[in-house]
C-alpha positions in Angstrom: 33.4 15.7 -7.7 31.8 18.5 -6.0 32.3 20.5 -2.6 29.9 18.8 0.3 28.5 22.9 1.1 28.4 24.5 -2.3 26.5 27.5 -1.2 27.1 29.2 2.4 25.6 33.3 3.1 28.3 36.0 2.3 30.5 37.2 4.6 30.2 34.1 6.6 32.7 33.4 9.0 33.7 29.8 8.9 35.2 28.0 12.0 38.4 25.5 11.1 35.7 22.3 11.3 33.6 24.4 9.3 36.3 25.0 6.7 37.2 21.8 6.6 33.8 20.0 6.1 33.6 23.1 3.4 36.5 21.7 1.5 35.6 17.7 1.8 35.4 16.5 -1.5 32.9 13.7 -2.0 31.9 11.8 -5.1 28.7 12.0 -7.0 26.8 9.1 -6.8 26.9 6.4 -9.4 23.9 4.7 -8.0 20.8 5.2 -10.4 17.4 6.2 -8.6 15.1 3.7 -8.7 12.3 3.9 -11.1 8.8 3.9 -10.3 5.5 5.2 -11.6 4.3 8.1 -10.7 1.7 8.0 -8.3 2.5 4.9 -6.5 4.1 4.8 -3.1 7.8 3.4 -2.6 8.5 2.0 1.0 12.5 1.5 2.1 13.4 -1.8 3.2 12.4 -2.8 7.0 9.8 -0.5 7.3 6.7 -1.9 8.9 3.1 -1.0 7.8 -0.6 -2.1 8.5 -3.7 -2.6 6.6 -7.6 -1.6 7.5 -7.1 -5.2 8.5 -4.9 -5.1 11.1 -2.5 -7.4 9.6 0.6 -6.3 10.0 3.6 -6.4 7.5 7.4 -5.2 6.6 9.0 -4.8 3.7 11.8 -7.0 2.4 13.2 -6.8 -1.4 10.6 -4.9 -2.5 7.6 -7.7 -1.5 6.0 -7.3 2.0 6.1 -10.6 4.2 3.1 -10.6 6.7 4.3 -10.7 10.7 2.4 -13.7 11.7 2.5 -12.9 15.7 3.3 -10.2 18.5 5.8 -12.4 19.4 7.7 -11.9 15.7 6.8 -8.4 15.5 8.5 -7.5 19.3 11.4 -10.0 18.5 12.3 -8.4 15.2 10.8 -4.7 15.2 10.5 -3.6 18.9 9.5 -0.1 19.0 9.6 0.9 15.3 7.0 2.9 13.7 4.0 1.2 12.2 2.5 3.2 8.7 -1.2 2.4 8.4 -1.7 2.2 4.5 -5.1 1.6 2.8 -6.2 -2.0 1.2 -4.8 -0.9 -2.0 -1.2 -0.2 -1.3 -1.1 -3.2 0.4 -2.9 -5.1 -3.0 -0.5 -3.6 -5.4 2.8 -5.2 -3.2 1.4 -8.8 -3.1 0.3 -8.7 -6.5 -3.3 -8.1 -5.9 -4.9 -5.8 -7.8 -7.9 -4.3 -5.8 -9.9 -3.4 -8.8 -8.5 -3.9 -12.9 -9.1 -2.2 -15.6 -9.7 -4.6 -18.8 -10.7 -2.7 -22.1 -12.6 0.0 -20.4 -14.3 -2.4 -18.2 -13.7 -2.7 -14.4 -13.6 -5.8 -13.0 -13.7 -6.3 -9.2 -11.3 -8.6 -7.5 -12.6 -12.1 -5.5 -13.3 -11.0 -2.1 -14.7 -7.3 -2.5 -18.4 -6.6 -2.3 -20.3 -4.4 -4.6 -23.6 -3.0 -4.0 -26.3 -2.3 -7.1 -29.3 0.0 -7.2 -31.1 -2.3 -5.9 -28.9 -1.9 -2.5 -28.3 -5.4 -2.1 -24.8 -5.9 -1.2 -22.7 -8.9 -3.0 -19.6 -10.8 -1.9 -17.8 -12.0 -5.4 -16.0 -15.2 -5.0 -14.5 -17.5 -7.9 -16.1 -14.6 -10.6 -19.5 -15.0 -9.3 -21.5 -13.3 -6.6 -23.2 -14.4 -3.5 -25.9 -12.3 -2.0 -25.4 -10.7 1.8 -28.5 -11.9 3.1 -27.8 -9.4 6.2 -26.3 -6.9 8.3 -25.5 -9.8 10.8 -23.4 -11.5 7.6 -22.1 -8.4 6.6 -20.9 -7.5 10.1 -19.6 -10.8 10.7 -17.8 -12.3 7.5 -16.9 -8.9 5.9 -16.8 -6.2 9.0 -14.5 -2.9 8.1 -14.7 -3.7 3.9 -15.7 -1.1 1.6 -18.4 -2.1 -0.6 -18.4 -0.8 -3.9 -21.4 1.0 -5.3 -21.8 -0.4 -9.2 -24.2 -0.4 -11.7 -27.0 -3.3 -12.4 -24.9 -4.1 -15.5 -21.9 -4.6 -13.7 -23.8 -7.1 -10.8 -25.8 -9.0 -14.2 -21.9 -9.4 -14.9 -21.3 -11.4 -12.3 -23.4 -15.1 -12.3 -25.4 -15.9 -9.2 -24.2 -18.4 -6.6 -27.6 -18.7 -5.2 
C-alpha cells in the first residue's frame, strides 16, 4: 500500500480535500505490464488508425479489424481520432510481414515492388516478378506504394512472369 501523493513541496498548506486525498490509501497494482519488444508500437483497444492506403481500421484484442464503410465507422466511432500509421505497423498486426529477414537474406513480401539498377520497376506476385511496363501501370495498379530500390542479385532472385 502506498499514499496516492507521496511527495507534496514543504511548507505546503493542504486544504481538508486535500488532506484527505493525501491520506487515501490505494493498492498497488497486481496487474503485470504487458510485454512487448522494444521498438514496436502498442495501440489500446478501440483506437482507430489508417494506413497510406486509406483503409481504415480499429483495434480489437490485439488484431486490427478493417472498417468496411463510412456508414460503420460513423455508427461505431463517431468523432474519435484517427492515427495515420505507415504500411508497416499496419503489416506487423495482420500478420504480414512487409519485408523478412531469412539467413541474412531479405526477402520482399507478394505485393511490394522493387526496382534494380536497371530502373525497371517490378511488382512480385506468387515469388516471382512482373515487369511494370509503365508509369500509366504504375500509377494505376500500384499508385502511393513505395518501391524498393535492390540489387540485380536480389531481382535475378525472383523468376520472371513474362
Amino acid at each position: 500500500m502506498r499514499s496516492v501523493v507521496e511527495r507534496f513541496p514543504k511548507d505546503c498548506l493542504l486544504t481538508v480535500d486535500q488532506e484527505a486525498v493525501r491520506s487515501r490509501v490505494c493498492p498497488l497494482s497486481s496487474v503485470e505490464p504487458k510485454k512487448a519488444v522494444l521498438g514496436t508500437k502498442v495501440f489500446a483497444p478501440q483506437v482507430l488508425v489508417r494506413g497510406p492506403d486509406f483503409k481504415v481500421y480499429v483495434f480489437k484484442d490485439d488484431k486490427l479489424a478493417y472498417i468496411h464503410s463510412l456508414e460503420e465507422l460513423n455508427r461505431d466511432h463517431a468523432g474519435e481520432r484517427i492515427f495515420n500509421v505507415g504500411q508497416d505497423v499496419i503489416d506487423d498486426y495482420l500478420g504480414r510481414s512487409q519485408k523478412r529477414q531469412v539467413a541474412g537474406k531479405k526477402e520482399y513480401a507478394d505485393g511490394q515492388l522493387i526496382r534494380g539498377s536497371d530502373m525497371k520497376v517490378y511488382f512480385l506476385t506468387a515469388g516471382r516478378r512482373h515487369h511494370v511496363l509503365n508509369l500509366e501501370e504504375l500509377r494505376t495498379h500500384h499508385f502511393g506504394q513505395e518501391v524498393f530500390n535492390v540489387s540485380d542479385e536480389v531481382v535475378a532472385g525472383y523468376e520472371s512472369l513474362d
